[in-house]
N, CA, C and O atoms as a GROMACS GRO file, in nm:
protein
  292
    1UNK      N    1   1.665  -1.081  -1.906
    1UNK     CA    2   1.684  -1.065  -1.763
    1UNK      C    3   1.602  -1.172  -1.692
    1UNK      O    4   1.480  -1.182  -1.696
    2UNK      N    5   1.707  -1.273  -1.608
    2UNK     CA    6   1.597  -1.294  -1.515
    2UNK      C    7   1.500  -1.298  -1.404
    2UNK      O    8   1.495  -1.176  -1.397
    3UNK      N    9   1.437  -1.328  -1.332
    3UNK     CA   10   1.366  -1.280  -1.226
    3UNK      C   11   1.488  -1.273  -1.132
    3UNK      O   12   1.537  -1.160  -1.120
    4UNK      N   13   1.555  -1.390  -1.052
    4UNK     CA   14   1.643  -1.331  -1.004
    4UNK      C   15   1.722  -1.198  -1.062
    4UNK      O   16   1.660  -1.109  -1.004
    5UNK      N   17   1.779  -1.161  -1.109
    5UNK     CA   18   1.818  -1.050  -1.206
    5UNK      C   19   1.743  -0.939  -1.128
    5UNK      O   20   1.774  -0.889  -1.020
    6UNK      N   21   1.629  -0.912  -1.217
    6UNK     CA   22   1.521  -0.858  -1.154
    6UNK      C   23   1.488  -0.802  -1.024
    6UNK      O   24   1.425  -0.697  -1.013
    7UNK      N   25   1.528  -0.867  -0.928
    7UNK     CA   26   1.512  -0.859  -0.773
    7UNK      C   27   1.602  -0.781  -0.700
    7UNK      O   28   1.587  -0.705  -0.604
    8UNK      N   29   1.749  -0.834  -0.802
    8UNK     CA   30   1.858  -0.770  -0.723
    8UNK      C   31   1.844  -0.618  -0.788
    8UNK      O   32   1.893  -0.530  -0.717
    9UNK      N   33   1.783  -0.573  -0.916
    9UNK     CA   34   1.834  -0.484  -0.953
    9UNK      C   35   1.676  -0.374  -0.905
    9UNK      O   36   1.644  -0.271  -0.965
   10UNK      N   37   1.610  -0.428  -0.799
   10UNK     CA   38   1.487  -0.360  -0.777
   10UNK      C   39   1.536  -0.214  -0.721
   10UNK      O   40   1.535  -0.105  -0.779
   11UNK      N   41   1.579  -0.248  -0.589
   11UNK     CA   42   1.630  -0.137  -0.478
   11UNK      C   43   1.684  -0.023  -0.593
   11UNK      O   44   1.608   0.067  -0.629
   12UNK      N   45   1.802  -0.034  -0.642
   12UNK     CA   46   1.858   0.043  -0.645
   12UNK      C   47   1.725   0.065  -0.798
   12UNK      O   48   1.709   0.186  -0.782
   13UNK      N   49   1.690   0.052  -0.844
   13UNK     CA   50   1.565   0.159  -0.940
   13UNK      C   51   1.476   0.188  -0.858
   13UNK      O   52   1.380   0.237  -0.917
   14UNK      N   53   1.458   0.180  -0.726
   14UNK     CA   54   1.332   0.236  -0.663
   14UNK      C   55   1.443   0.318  -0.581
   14UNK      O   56   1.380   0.338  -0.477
   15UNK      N   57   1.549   0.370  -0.564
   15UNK     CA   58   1.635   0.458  -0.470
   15UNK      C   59   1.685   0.541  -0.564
   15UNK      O   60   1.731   0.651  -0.534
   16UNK      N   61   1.678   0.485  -0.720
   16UNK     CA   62   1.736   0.590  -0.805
   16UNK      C   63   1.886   0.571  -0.874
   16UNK      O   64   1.922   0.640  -0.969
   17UNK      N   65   1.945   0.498  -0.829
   17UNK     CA   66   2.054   0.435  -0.803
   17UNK      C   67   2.097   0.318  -0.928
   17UNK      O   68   2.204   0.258  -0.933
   18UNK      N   69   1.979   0.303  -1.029
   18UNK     CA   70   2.000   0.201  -1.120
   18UNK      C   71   2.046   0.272  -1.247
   18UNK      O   72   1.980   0.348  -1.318
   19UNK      N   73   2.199   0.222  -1.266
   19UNK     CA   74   2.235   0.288  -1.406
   19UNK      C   75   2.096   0.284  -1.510
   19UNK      O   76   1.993   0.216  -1.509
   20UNK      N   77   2.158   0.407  -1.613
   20UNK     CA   78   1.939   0.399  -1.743
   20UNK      C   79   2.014   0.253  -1.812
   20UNK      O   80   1.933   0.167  -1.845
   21UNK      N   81   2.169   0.220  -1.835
   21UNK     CA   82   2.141   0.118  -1.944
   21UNK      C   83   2.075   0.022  -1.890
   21UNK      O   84   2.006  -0.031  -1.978
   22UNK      N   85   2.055  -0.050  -1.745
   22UNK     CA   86   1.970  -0.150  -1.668
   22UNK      C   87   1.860  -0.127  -1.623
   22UNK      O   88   1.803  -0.198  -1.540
   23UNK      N   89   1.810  -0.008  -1.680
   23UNK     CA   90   1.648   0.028  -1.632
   23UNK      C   91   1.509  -0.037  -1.704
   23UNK      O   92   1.400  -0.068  -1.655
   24UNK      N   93   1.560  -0.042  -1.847
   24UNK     CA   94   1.489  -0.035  -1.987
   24UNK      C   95   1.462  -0.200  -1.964
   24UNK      O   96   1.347  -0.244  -1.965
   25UNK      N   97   1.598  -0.300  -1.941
   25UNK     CA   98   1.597  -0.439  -1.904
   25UNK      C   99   1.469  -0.518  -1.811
   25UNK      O  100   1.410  -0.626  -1.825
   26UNK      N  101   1.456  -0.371  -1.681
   26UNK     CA  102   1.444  -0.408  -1.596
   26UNK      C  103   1.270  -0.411  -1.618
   26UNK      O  104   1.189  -0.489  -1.570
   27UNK      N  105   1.246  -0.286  -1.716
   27UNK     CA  106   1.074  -0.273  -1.669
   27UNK      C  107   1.018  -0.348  -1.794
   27UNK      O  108   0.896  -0.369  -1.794
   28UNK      N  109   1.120  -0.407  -1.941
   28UNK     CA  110   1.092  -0.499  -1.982
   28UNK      C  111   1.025  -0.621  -1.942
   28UNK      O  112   0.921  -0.667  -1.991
   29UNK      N  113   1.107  -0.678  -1.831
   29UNK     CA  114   1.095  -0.783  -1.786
   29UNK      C  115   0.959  -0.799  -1.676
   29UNK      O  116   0.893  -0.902  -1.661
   30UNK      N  117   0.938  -0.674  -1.608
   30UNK     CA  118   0.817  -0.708  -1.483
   30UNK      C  119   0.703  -0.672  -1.609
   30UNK      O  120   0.586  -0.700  -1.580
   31UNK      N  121   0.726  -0.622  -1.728
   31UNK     CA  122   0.549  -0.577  -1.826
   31UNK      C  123   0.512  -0.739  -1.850
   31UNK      O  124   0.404  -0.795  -1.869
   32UNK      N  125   0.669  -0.798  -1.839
   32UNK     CA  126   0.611  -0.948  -1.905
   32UNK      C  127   0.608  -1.073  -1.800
   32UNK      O  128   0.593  -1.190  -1.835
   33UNK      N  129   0.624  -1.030  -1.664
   33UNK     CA  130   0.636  -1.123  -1.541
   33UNK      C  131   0.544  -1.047  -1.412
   33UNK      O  132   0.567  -0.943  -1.350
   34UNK      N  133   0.448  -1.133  -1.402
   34UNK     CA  134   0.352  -1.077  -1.310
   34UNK      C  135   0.422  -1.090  -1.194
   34UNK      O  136   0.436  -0.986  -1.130
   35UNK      N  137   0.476  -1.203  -1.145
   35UNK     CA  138   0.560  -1.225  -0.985
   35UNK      C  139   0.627  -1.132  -0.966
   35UNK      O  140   0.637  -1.092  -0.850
   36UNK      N  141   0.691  -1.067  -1.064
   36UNK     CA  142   0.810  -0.965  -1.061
   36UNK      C  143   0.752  -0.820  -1.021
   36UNK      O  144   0.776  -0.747  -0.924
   37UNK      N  145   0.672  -0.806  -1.125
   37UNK     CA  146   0.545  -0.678  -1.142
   37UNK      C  147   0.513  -0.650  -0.967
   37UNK      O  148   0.550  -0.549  -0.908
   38UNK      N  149   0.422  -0.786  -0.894
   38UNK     CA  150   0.359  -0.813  -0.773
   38UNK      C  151   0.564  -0.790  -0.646
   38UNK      O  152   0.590  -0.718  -0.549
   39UNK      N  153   0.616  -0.852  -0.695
   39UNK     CA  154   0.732  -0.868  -0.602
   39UNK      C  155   0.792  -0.650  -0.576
   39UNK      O  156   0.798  -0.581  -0.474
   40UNK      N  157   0.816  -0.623  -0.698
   40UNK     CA  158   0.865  -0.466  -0.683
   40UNK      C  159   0.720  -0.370  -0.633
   40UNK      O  160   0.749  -0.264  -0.577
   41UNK      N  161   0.581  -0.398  -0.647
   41UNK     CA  162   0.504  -0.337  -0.564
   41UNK      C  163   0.521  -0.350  -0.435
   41UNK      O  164   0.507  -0.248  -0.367
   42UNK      N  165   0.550  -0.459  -0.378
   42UNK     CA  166   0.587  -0.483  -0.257
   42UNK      C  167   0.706  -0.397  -0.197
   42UNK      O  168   0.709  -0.321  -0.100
   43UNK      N  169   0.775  -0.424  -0.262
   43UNK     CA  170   0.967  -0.402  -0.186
   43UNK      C  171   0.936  -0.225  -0.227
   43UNK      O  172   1.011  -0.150  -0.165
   44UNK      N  173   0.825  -0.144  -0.334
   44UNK     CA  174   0.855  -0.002  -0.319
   44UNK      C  175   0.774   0.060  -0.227
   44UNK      O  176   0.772   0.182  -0.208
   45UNK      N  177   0.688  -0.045  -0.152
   45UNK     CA  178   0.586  -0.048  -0.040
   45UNK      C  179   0.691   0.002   0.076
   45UNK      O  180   0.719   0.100   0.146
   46UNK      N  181   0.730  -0.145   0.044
   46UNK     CA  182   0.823  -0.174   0.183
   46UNK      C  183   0.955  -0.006   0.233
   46UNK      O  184   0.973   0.063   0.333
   47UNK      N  185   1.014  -0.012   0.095
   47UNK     CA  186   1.086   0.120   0.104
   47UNK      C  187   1.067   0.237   0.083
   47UNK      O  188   1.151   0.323   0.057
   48UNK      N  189   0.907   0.251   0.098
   48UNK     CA  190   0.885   0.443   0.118
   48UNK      C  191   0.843   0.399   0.199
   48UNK      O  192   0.754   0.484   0.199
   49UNK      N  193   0.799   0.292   0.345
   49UNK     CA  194   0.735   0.277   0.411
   49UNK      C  195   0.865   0.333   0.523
   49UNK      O  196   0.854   0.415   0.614
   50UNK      N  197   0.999   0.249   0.473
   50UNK     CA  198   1.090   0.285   0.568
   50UNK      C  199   1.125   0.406   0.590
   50UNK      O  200   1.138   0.454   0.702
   51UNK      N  201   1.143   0.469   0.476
   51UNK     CA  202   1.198   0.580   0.454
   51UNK      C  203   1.080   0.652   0.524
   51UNK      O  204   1.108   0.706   0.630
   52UNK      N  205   0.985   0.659   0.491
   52UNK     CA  206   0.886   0.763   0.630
   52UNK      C  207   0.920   0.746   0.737
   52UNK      O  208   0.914   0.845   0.810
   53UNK      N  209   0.964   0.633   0.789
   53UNK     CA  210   0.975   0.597   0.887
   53UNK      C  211   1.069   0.642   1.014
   53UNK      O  212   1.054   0.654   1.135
   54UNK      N  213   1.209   0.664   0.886
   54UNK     CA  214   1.362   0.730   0.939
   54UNK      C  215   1.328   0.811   0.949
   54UNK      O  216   1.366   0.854   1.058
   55UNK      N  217   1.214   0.940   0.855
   55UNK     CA  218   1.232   1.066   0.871
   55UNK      C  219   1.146   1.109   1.004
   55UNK      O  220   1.079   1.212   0.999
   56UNK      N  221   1.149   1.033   1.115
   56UNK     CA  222   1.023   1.067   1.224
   56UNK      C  223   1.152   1.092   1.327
   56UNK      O  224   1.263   1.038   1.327
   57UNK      N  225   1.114   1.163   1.390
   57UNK     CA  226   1.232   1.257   1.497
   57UNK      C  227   1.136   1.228   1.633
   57UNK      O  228   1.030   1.290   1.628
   58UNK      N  229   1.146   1.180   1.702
   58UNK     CA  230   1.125   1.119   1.850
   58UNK      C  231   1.121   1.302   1.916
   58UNK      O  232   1.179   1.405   1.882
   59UNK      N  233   1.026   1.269   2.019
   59UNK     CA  234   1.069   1.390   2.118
   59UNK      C  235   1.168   1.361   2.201
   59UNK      O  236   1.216   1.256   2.245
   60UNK      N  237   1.196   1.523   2.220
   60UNK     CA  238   1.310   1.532   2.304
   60UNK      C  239   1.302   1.499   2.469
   60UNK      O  240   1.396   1.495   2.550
   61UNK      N  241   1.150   1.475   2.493
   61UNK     CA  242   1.177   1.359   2.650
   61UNK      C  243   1.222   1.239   2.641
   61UNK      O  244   1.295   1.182   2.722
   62UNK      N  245   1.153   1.172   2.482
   62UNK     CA  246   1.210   1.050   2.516
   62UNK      C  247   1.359   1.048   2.454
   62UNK      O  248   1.443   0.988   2.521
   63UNK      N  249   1.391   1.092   2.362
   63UNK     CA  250   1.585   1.076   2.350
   63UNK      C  251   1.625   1.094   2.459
   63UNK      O  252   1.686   1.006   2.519
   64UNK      N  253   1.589   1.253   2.529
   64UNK     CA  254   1.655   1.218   2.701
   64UNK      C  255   1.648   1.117   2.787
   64UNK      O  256   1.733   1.099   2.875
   65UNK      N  257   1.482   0.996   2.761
   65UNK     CA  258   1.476   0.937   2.915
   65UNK      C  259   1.596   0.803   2.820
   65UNK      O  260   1.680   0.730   2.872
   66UNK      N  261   1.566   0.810   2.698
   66UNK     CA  262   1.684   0.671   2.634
   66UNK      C  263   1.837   0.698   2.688
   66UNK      O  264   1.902   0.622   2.760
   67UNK      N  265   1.879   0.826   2.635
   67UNK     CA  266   2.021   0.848   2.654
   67UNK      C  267   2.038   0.807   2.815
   67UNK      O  268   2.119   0.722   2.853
   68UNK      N  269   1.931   0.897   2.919
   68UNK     CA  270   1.978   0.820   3.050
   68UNK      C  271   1.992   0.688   3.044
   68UNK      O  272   2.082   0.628   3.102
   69UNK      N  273   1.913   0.641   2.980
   69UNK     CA  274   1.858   0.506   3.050
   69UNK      C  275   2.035   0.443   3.014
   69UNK      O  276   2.109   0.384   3.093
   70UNK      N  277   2.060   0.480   2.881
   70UNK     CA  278   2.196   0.384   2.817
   70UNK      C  279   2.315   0.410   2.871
   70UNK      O  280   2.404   0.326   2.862
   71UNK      N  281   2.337   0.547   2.943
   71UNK     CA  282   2.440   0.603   2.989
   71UNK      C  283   2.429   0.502   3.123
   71UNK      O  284   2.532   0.436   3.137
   72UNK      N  285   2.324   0.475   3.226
   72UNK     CA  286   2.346   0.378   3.323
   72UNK      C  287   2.340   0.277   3.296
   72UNK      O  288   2.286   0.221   3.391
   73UNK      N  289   2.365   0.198   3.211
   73UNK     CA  290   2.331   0.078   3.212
   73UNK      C  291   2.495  -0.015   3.178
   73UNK      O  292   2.495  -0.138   3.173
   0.00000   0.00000   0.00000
């Protein structure tokens, strides 16, 4: 596998989403590539960071003062 390889097939093993026969490939390759190792700490940073992120529900003044605001505009 290579690093490109690697990169594309990050997301979907950190979402769950990575068939097992491309998993085994995948953690092969970052035990023996530090950039790779350093690159998927990042991007599983990055995506539980988002994912907390979606799950945050705004109060209901401000969806109301937005929806006004978009409905006049």
């Amino acid at each position: 596998m290579t690093c490109e390889d690697a990169h594309l097939n990050m997301h979907d093993y950190i979402s769950g989403e990575l068939a097992a026969e491309q998993q085994k490939p995948l953690m092969d390759h970052m035990d023996e590539c530090p950039n790779c190792r350093e690159f998927f700490r990042q991007t599983a940073n990055i995506q539980t960071t988002m994912r907390d992120f979606m799950q945050y529900k705004a109060p209901h003044e401000l969806q109301n003062a937005v929806s006004s605001i978009l409905a006049n505009a």
